[in-house]
N, C-alpha and C positions, 0 to 999 in steps of 0.2 A: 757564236755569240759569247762574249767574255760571261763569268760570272757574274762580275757586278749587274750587268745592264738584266740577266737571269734573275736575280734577287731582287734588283726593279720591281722587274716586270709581276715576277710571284706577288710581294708585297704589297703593291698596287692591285691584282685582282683578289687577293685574301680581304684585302680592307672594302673594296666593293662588292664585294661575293658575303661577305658577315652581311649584310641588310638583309639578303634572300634568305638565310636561312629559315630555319624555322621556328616560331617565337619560344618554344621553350629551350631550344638552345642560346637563342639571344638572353632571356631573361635567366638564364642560370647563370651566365659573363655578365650581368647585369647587376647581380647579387654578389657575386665572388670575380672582381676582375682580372683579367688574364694575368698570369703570370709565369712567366719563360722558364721550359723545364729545363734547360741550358744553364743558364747563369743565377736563374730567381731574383731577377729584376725584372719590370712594371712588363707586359707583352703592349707591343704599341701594332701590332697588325689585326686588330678588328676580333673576333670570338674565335682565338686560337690561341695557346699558350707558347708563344714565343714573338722574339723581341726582333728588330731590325738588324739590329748589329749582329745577333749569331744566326739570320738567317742566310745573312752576309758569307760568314765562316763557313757556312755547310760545304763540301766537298761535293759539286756538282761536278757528274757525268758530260762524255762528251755528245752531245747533242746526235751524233749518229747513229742511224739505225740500230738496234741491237738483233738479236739471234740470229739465225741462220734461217738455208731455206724459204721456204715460201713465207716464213713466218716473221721473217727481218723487218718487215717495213711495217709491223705492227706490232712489236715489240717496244715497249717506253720504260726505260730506266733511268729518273731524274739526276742522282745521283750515285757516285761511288761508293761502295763498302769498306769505307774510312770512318773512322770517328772523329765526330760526334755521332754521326748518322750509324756505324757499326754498333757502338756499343749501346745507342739507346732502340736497336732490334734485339739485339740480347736482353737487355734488360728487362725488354717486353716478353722474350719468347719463355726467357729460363727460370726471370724474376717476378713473373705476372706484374710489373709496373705500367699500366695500362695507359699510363700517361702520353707516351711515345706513339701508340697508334692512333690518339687523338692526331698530334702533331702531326705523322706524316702520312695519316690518310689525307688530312688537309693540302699539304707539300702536293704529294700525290696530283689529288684533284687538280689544283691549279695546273700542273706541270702539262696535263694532259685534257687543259680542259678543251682546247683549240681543234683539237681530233676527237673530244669526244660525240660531236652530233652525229645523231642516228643511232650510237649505241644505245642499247634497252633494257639492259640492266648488266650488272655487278656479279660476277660467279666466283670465289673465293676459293683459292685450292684449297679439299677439304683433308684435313687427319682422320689415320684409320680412327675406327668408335674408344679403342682401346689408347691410343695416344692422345685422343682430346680429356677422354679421362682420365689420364693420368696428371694433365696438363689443365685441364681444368675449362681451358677456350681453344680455338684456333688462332692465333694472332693473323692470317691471312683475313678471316672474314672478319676481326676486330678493325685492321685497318681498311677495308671494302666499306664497311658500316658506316665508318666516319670520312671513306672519301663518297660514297652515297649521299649522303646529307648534304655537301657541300655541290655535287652536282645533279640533285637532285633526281637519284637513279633508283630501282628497287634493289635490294642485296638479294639472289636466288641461294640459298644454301641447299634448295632441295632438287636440284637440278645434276648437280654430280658430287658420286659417292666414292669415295677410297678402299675398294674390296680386298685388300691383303694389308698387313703391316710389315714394310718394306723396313730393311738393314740402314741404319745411317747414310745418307749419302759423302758425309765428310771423308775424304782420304781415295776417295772412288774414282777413276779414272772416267774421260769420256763416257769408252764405250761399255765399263763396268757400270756406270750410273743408268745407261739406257736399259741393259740387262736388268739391272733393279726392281725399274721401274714396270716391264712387263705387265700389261693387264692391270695393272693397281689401280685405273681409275677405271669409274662407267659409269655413264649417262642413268640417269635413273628415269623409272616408269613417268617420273610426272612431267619430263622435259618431252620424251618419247609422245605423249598425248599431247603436249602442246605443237609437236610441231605435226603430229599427223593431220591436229586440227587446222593446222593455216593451209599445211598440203591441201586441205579438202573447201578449203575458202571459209571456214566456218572463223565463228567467233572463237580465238586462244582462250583458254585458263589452266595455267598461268597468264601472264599477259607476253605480248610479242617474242619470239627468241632470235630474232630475225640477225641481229647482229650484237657479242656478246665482249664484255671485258673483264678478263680472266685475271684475279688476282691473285698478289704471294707479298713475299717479303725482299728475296732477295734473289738474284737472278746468277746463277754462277755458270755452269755447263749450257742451262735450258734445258736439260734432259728433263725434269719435272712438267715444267711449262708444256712442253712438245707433246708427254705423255699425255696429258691432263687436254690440251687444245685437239689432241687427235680424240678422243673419249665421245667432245661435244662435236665436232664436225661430224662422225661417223653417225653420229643419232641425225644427224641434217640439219645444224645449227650452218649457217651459211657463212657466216663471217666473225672471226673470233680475233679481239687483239690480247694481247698482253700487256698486263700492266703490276709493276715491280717499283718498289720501292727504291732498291738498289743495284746497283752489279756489281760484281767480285771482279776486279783487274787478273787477270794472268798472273800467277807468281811464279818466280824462275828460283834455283836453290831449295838448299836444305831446309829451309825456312817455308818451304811451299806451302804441304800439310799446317803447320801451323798458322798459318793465313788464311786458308781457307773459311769462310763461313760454316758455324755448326748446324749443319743439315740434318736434324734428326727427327723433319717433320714426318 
């Protein structure tokens, strides 16, 4: 599918998907109307802040599969880790401009809204305790939040925990990234209870885990994604996709590291 007919398509369910929201999101665009964090001109796609024209511009991914494994055909990354879409995830991650994971939790949502039935909620790759407080949020579950709202999903943050603080991923090879990652994540006690309780036919609380969408920001090796998607299967989460904002293209050359996304969640 070309882009353009992509940017269509998005911007036609942004502008029919703003009725559903929920009225205090409506009435706060209602109060201060959209305005494009791109350009800062008028936003014409319905209670989202951005415009036609540079939704246009965005640097959309190729439509194919992403990761590997058994986990490829549930892997979605809308777009490439180009800017405007690279620099307004840094902005977010290093800058706290929170502006951007309004945007592309939104982006997000649409991209994926066609595959999302049956998913039961949002689980956001989570920062060890000691990086969200240095950081202040997670930008994973910042943009989870705001693509939740628009597909009207729950966000679980209590469901998987980050047990070690893991070395930068940036400059890490494949099979140094997966080493990394070792153990870093695990299913917590209340995910564990929910699903013994559906094992036993009972009523869940939490609600269903039945089938989950795992999010981040940027998707470069999957090694994170992989660690983090094995954590919830092994508790008996039965079906997990993946969902990313963006993906990092391959770089060849000395320029590699440098291209690379800053992975220092």
């Amino acid at each position: 599918m070309q882009d353009a007919s992509r940017s269509t398509i998005t911007a036609a369910w942004l502008r029919d998907r703003s009725g559903a929201l929920p009225w205090w999101t409506r009435a706060g665009y209602a109060l201060l109307p959209p305005r494009c964090v791109l350009c800062g001109g008028e936003g014409d796609l319905g209670a989202v802040d951005l415009c036609g024209f540079c939704l246009a511009s965005l640097p959309f991914a190729d439509p194919a599969p992403q990761g590997t494994g058994a986990a490829r055909r549930a892997t979605y990354a809308p777009f490439v880790y180009d800017d405007p879409v690279g620099s307004g995830l840094r902005a977010l991650k290093f800058h706290g401009d929170l502006r951007p994971a309004r945007v592309f939790g939104a982006l997000l949502a649409a991209a994926v809204a066609t595959d999302a039935a049956g998913i039961t909620a949002l689980v956001p790759v989570p920062l060890h305790r000691a990086r969200h407080a240095e950081r202040g949020f997670n930008q994973a579950e910042m943009i989870a939040r705001h693509a939740g709202r628009w597909l009207g999903l729950p966000v679980r943050t209590d469901w998987l925990q980050r047990t070690r603080a893991t070395p930068p991923q940036t400059g890490l090879r494949g099979a140094e990234r997966r080493r990394n990652l070792v153990e870093a994540f695990r299913a917590t006690p209340t995910l564990r209870a929910a699903m013994a309780a559906e094992r036993r036919g009972g009523s869940a609380d939490p609600p269903s885990a039945g089938r989950v969408a795992l999010i981040d920001d940027v998707l470069t090796t999957g090694s994170t994604a992989a660690a983090a998607r094995a954590a919830l299967v092994e508790a008996g989460v039965p079906a997990v996709q993946v969902w990313t904002v963006a993906r990092a293209l391959p770089r060849r050359g000395a320029d590699a590291a440098a291209d690379q996304p800053a992975r220092s969640a």
